[in-house]
PLY file of the C-alpha trace (Angstrom):
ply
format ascii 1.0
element vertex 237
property float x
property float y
property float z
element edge 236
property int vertex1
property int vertex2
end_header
9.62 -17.93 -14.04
6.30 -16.46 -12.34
4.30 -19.38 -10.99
0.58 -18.57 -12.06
-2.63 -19.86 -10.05
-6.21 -19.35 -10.98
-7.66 -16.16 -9.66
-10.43 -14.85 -8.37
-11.84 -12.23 -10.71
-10.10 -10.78 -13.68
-8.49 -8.22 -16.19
-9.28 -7.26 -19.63
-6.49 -9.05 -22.03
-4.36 -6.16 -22.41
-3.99 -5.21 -18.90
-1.27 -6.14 -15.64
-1.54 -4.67 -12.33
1.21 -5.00 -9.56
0.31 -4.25 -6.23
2.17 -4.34 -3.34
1.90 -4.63 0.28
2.64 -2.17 3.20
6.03 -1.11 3.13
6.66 0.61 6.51
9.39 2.43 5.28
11.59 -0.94 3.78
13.06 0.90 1.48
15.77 -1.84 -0.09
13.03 -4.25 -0.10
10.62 -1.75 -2.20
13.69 -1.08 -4.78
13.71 -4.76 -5.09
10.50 -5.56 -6.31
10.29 -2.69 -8.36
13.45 -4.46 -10.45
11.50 -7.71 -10.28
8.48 -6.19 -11.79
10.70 -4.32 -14.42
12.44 -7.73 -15.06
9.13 -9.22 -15.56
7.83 -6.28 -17.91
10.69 -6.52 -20.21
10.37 -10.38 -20.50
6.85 -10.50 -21.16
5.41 -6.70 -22.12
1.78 -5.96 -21.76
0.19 -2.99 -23.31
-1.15 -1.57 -20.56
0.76 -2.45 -16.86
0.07 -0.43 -13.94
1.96 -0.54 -10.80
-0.16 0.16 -7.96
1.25 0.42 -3.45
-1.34 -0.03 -1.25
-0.75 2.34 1.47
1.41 2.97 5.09
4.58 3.49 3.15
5.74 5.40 6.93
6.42 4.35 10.17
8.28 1.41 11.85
10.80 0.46 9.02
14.40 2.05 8.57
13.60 5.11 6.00
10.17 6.14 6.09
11.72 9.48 4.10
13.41 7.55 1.67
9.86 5.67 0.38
8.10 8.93 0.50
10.91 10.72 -1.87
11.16 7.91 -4.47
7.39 7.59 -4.58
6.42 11.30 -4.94
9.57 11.73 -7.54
6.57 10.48 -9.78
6.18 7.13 -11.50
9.44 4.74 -10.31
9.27 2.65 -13.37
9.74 4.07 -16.55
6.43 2.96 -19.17
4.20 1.71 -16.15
1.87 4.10 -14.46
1.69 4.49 -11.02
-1.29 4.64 -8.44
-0.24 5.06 -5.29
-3.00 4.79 -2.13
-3.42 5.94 1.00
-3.10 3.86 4.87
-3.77 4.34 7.78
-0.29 5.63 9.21
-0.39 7.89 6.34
-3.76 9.67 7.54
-2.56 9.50 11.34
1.38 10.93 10.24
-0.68 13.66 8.53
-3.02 14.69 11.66
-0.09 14.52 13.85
2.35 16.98 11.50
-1.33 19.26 11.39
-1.02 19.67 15.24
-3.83 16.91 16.66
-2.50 15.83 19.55
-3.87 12.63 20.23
-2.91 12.03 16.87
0.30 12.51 17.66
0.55 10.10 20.37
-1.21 7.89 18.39
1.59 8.62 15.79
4.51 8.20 17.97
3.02 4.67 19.70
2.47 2.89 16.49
5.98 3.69 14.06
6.31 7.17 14.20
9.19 7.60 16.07
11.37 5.68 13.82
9.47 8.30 10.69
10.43 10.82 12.10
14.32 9.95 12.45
14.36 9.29 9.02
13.20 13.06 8.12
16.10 13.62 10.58
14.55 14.77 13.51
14.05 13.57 17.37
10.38 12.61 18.88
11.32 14.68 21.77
11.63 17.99 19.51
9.23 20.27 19.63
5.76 19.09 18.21
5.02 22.75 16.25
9.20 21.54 14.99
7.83 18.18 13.35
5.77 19.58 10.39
9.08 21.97 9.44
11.41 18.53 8.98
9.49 17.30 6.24
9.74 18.70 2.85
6.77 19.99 0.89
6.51 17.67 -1.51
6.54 14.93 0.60
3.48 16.18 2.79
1.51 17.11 -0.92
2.30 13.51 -2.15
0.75 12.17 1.27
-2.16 14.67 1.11
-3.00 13.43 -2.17
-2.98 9.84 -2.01
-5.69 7.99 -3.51
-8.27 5.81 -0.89
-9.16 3.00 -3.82
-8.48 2.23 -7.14
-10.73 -0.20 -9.55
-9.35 -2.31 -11.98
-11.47 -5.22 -14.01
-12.80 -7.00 -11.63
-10.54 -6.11 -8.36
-10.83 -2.62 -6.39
-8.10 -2.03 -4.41
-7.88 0.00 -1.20
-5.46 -0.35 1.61
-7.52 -1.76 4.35
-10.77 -3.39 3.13
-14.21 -2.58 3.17
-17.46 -2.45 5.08
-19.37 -5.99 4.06
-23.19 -4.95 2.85
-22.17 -1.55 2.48
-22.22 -0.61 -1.61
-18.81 -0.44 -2.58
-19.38 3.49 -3.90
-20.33 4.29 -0.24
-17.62 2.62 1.73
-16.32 5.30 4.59
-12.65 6.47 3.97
-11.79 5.28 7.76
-12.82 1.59 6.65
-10.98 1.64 3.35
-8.11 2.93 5.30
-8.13 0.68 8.67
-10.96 -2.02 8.72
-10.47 -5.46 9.62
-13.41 -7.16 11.26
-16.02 -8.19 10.26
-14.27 -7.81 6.74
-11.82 -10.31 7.02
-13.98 -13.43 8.19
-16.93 -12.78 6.33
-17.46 -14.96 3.00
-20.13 -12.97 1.28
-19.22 -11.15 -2.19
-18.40 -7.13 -2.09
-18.95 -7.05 -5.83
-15.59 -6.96 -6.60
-12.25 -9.12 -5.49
-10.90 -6.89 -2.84
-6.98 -6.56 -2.96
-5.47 -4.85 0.36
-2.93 -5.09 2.65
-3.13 -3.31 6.40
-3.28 -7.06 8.29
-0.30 -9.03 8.50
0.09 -12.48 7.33
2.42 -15.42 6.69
1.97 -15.53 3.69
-0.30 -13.94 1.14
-3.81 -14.99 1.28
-6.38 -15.45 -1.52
-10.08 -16.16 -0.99
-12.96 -15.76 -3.50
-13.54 -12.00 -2.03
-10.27 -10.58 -1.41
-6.41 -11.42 -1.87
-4.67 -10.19 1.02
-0.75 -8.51 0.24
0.58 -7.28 3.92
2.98 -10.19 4.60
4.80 -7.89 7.57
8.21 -7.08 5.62
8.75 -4.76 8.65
8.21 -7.45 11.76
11.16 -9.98 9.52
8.44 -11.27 6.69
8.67 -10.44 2.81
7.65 -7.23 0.99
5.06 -8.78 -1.55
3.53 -7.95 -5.23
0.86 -9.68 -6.49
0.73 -10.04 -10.26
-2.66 -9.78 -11.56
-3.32 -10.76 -15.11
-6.24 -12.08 -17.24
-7.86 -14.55 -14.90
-4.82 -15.33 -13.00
-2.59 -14.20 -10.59
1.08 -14.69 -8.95
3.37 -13.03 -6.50
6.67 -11.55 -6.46
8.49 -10.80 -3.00
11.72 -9.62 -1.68
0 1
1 2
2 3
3 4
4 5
5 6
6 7
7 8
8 9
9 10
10 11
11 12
12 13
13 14
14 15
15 16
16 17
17 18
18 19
19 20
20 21
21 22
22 23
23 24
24 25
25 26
26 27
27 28
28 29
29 30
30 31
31 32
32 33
33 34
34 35
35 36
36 37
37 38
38 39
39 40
40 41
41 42
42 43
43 44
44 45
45 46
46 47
47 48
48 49
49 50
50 51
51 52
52 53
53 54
54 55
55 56
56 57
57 58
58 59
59 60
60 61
61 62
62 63
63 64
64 65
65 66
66 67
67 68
68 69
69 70
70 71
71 72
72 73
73 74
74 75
75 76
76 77
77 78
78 79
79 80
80 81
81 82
82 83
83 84
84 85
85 86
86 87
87 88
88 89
89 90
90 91
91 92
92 93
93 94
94 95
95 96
96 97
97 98
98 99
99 100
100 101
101 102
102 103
103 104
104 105
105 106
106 107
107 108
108 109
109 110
110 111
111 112
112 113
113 114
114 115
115 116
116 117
117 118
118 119
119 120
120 121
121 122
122 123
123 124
124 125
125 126
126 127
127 128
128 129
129 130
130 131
131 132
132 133
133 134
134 135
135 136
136 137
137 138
138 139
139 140
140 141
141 142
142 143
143 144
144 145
145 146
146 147
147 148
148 149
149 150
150 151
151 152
152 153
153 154
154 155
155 156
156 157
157 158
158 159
159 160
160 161
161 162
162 163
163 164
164 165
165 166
166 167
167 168
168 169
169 170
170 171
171 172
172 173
173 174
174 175
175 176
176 177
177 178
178 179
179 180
180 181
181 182
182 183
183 184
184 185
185 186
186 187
187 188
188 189
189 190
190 191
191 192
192 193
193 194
194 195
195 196
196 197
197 198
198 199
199 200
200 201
201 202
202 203
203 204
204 205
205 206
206 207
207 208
208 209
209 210
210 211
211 212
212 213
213 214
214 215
215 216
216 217
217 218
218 219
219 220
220 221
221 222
222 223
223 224
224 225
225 226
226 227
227 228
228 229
229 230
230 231
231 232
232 233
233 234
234 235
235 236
Protein backbone atom coordinates (compact mmCIF):
# COMPACT_ATOMS: atom_id res chain seq x y z
CA UNK A 1 0.00 0.00 0.00
CA UNK A 2 0.92 3.81 -0.82
CA UNK A 3 1.84 5.51 2.44
CA UNK A 4 -0.01 9.00 2.27
CA UNK A 5 1.28 12.29 4.15
CA UNK A 6 -0.41 15.61 4.25
CA UNK A 7 0.53 17.86 1.40
CA UNK A 8 1.17 21.02 0.63
CA UNK A 9 -1.45 22.33 -1.76
CA UNK A 10 -4.00 20.29 -3.58
CA UNK A 11 -6.14 18.65 -6.44
CA UNK A 12 -9.67 18.85 -7.34
CA UNK A 13 -11.39 15.33 -6.12
CA UNK A 14 -11.34 13.71 -9.35
CA UNK A 15 -7.85 14.28 -10.26
CA UNK A 16 -4.07 12.20 -9.74
CA UNK A 17 -0.91 13.43 -11.06
CA UNK A 18 2.40 11.32 -11.14
CA UNK A 19 5.43 13.03 -11.63
CA UNK A 20 8.66 11.85 -11.79
CA UNK A 21 12.14 12.84 -11.37
CA UNK A 22 15.13 13.18 -13.84
CA UNK A 23 15.77 10.10 -15.48
CA UNK A 24 19.18 10.52 -17.20
CA UNK A 25 18.55 7.96 -19.50
CA UNK A 26 17.61 4.92 -16.60
CA UNK A 27 15.65 3.35 -18.74
CA UNK A 28 14.73 -0.08 -16.55
CA UNK A 29 14.17 2.13 -13.70
CA UNK A 30 11.56 4.43 -15.79
CA UNK A 31 9.70 1.05 -17.05
CA UNK A 32 9.44 0.32 -13.44
CA UNK A 33 7.57 2.99 -12.13
CA UNK A 34 5.49 3.27 -14.97
CA UNK A 35 4.15 -0.53 -13.83
CA UNK A 36 3.95 0.80 -10.29
CA UNK A 37 1.79 3.65 -11.30
CA UNK A 38 -0.32 1.28 -13.59
CA UNK A 39 -0.52 -1.12 -10.55
CA UNK A 40 -1.71 1.68 -8.52
CA UNK A 41 -4.32 2.95 -11.25
CA UNK A 42 -5.95 -0.33 -11.57
CA UNK A 43 -6.24 -0.77 -7.73
CA UNK A 44 -7.64 2.45 -7.01
CA UNK A 45 -8.94 4.29 -10.52
CA UNK A 46 -9.39 7.98 -10.61
CA UNK A 47 -11.28 9.70 -13.29
CA UNK A 48 -8.90 11.84 -14.38
CA UNK A 49 -4.87 10.64 -13.76
CA UNK A 50 -2.19 12.29 -15.55
CA UNK A 51 1.28 11.12 -15.69
CA UNK A 52 3.59 13.89 -15.94
CA UNK A 53 8.30 13.55 -16.32
CA UNK A 54 9.89 16.43 -15.37
CA UNK A 55 12.64 16.87 -17.74
CA UNK A 56 16.64 15.68 -18.64
CA UNK A 57 15.42 12.31 -19.75
CA UNK A 58 19.34 12.34 -21.74
CA UNK A 59 22.66 12.20 -20.75
CA UNK A 60 24.73 10.26 -18.13
CA UNK A 61 22.53 7.06 -17.71
CA UNK A 62 22.85 3.79 -19.92
CA UNK A 63 20.13 4.54 -22.85
CA UNK A 64 19.46 8.04 -23.27
CA UNK A 65 17.81 6.70 -26.88
CA UNK A 66 15.83 4.23 -25.33
CA UNK A 67 13.83 7.03 -22.90
CA UNK A 68 13.52 9.32 -25.80
CA UNK A 69 11.79 6.42 -28.11
CA UNK A 70 9.34 5.13 -25.45
CA UNK A 71 8.43 8.67 -24.48
CA UNK A 72 7.81 10.18 -27.97
CA UNK A 73 5.95 6.68 -29.01
CA UNK A 74 3.13 8.85 -27.32
CA UNK A 75 1.41 8.27 -24.00
CA UNK A 76 3.31 4.97 -22.19
CA UNK A 77 0.31 4.12 -20.18
CA UNK A 78 -2.71 3.23 -21.74
CA UNK A 79 -5.97 5.65 -20.13
CA UNK A 80 -3.48 8.22 -18.44
CA UNK A 81 -2.36 11.24 -20.33
CA UNK A 82 0.95 12.23 -20.60
CA UNK A 83 2.83 15.66 -20.16
CA UNK A 84 6.12 15.40 -20.67
CA UNK A 85 8.62 18.68 -19.84
CA UNK A 86 11.56 19.97 -20.82
CA UNK A 87 15.43 20.11 -18.73
CA UNK A 88 18.13 21.47 -19.01
CA UNK A 89 20.26 18.66 -20.85
CA UNK A 90 17.40 18.54 -23.14
CA UNK A 91 17.83 22.35 -24.27
CA UNK A 92 21.80 21.98 -24.21
CA UNK A 93 21.55 18.22 -26.34
CA UNK A 94 19.40 20.30 -28.71
CA UNK A 95 21.94 23.41 -29.23
CA UNK A 96 24.71 21.04 -29.52
CA UNK A 97 22.92 18.61 -32.43
CA UNK A 98 21.98 22.53 -34.03
CA UNK A 99 25.80 23.13 -34.39
CA UNK A 100 26.62 25.65 -31.15
CA UNK A 101 29.75 24.80 -30.24
CA UNK A 102 30.15 25.70 -26.83
CA UNK A 103 27.09 23.95 -26.50
CA UNK A 104 28.55 21.12 -27.51
CA UNK A 105 31.28 21.04 -25.12
CA UNK A 106 28.99 21.92 -22.69
CA UNK A 107 27.05 18.80 -23.96
CA UNK A 108 29.82 16.38 -24.00
CA UNK A 109 31.22 17.56 -20.22
CA UNK A 110 28.00 17.09 -18.45
CA UNK A 111 26.37 13.33 -19.92
CA UNK A 112 26.53 13.66 -23.40
CA UNK A 113 28.97 11.37 -24.27
CA UNK A 114 27.27 8.46 -22.83
CA UNK A 115 23.77 10.08 -25.16
CA UNK A 116 25.32 9.89 -27.77
CA UNK A 117 26.52 6.09 -27.58
CA UNK A 118 23.18 5.19 -27.03
CA UNK A 119 22.01 6.77 -30.55
CA UNK A 120 25.03 4.62 -31.55
CA UNK A 121 27.54 6.94 -32.33
CA UNK A 122 31.22 8.04 -30.97
CA UNK A 123 31.91 11.72 -29.34
CA UNK A 124 34.91 11.80 -31.47
CA UNK A 125 32.73 11.60 -34.84
CA UNK A 126 32.30 14.33 -36.66
CA UNK A 127 30.18 17.16 -34.93
CA UNK A 128 28.06 18.09 -38.46
CA UNK A 129 27.74 13.59 -38.02
CA UNK A 130 25.89 13.96 -34.52
CA UNK A 131 22.54 15.55 -35.61
CA UNK A 132 22.29 12.59 -38.58
CA UNK A 133 22.39 9.64 -35.61
CA UNK A 134 19.32 10.69 -34.13
CA UNK A 135 16.04 9.97 -35.64
CA UNK A 136 13.47 12.63 -36.43
CA UNK A 137 11.10 11.96 -34.17
CA UNK A 138 13.20 11.90 -31.43
CA UNK A 139 14.67 15.52 -32.06
CA UNK A 140 10.61 16.78 -32.73
CA UNK A 141 9.63 15.13 -29.35
CA UNK A 142 12.64 17.11 -27.68
CA UNK A 143 11.82 20.32 -29.63
CA UNK A 144 8.46 20.20 -28.35
CA UNK A 145 8.67 19.58 -24.82
CA UNK A 146 6.65 21.54 -22.56
CA UNK A 147 8.67 24.19 -19.90
CA UNK A 148 5.65 23.92 -17.05
CA UNK A 149 2.57 22.42 -16.50
CA UNK A 150 -0.24 23.64 -13.77
CA UNK A 151 -2.28 21.43 -12.00
CA UNK A 152 -4.69 22.51 -8.81
CA UNK A 153 -2.63 23.99 -6.78
CA UNK A 154 1.05 22.67 -7.96
CA UNK A 155 2.86 23.99 -11.30
CA UNK A 156 5.38 21.90 -12.30
CA UNK A 157 8.53 22.73 -14.26
CA UNK A 158 11.80 20.94 -14.26
CA UNK A 159 14.04 23.27 -12.44
CA UNK A 160 12.18 25.84 -10.30
CA UNK A 161 11.46 29.29 -10.50
CA UNK A 162 12.62 32.85 -10.00
CA UNK A 163 11.26 33.84 -6.22
CA UNK A 164 9.24 37.44 -6.60
CA UNK A 165 9.06 36.97 -10.13
CA UNK A 166 5.05 36.31 -11.16
CA UNK A 167 4.83 32.85 -11.94
CA UNK A 168 3.37 33.81 -15.75
CA UNK A 169 6.72 35.65 -16.28
CA UNK A 170 9.25 33.18 -15.05
CA UNK A 171 12.29 33.02 -17.85
CA UNK A 172 12.46 29.56 -19.66
CA UNK A 173 16.37 29.34 -18.53
CA UNK A 174 15.11 29.43 -14.75
CA UNK A 175 12.28 26.97 -15.21
CA UNK A 176 14.79 24.86 -16.93
CA UNK A 177 18.11 25.20 -14.62
CA UNK A 178 17.57 27.46 -11.48
CA UNK A 179 18.61 26.58 -8.14
CA UNK A 180 19.59 29.45 -5.92
CA UNK A 181 18.07 31.57 -4.48
CA UNK A 182 15.01 29.20 -5.25
CA UNK A 183 15.84 26.46 -3.20
CA UNK A 184 16.55 28.23 0.27
CA UNK A 185 14.10 30.79 0.10
CA UNK A 186 10.76 30.20 2.25
CA UNK A 187 8.48 32.74 0.71
CA UNK A 188 5.26 31.45 -1.32
CA UNK A 189 5.48 31.39 -5.42
CA UNK A 190 1.71 31.13 -5.50
CA UNK A 191 1.68 27.75 -6.19
CA UNK A 192 3.52 24.40 -4.62
CA UNK A 193 6.37 24.06 -6.98
CA UNK A 194 7.09 20.34 -8.00
CA UNK A 195 10.64 19.90 -9.87
CA UNK A 196 13.42 17.90 -10.02
CA UNK A 197 17.02 19.22 -11.63
CA UNK A 198 18.88 19.10 -7.86
CA UNK A 199 19.75 15.93 -6.45
CA UNK A 200 18.73 14.71 -3.15
CA UNK A 201 18.65 11.80 -0.67
CA UNK A 202 15.63 11.57 -0.57
CA UNK A 203 12.63 13.50 -1.80
CA UNK A 204 12.02 16.71 -0.15
CA UNK A 205 8.73 18.50 0.69
CA UNK A 206 8.46 22.04 2.04
CA UNK A 207 5.39 24.33 2.09
CA UNK A 208 6.65 25.88 -1.47
CA UNK A 209 7.95 23.11 -3.43
CA UNK A 210 8.34 19.16 -3.29
CA UNK A 211 11.52 18.33 -4.73
CA UNK A 212 11.59 14.69 -7.09
CA UNK A 213 15.45 14.42 -8.44
CA UNK A 214 16.66 11.75 -5.97
CA UNK A 215 19.93 11.04 -8.48
CA UNK A 216 18.75 7.49 -9.92
CA UNK A 217 21.79 8.02 -12.23
CA UNK A 218 24.75 8.74 -9.40
CA UNK A 219 23.23 4.98 -7.49
CA UNK A 220 19.90 6.75 -5.81
CA UNK A 221 16.14 5.85 -6.77
CA UNK A 222 14.11 7.00 -9.80
CA UNK A 223 11.09 8.68 -7.88
CA UNK A 224 7.15 9.50 -8.53
CA UNK A 225 5.38 11.49 -6.39
CA UNK A 226 1.67 10.74 -6.11
CA UNK A 227 -0.34 13.77 -5.80
CA UNK A 228 -3.93 13.47 -4.82
CA UNK A 229 -6.62 15.58 -3.06
CA UNK A 230 -4.66 17.21 -0.29
CA UNK A 231 -2.14 14.55 0.00
CA UNK A 232 0.68 13.13 -1.44
CA UNK A 233 3.08 9.87 -1.56
CA UNK A 234 5.95 8.49 -3.53
CA UNK A 235 6.68 5.59 -5.56
CA UNK A 236 10.44 4.71 -6.54
CA UNK A 237 12.41 2.10 -8.23
Amino acid sequence: MIAFRPSPARLPPDRRVYAIGDVHGCLDRLRMLHAAIAEDCARRPVAAPLLIHLGDYVDRGPDSAGVVALLAAGDPLPGIRTVNLMGNHEHTMLAALSGDGAAAIDWMFNGGVAALASWGIAATAPRGSWVRAVPPAHRAFLENLALRHAEGGYLFVHAGVRPGVPLERQASEDLRGIRQPFLSTERSFGAVIVHGHTPTQAPVVKANRIGIDTGAVFGGKLTCVVLEADRLAFLQA
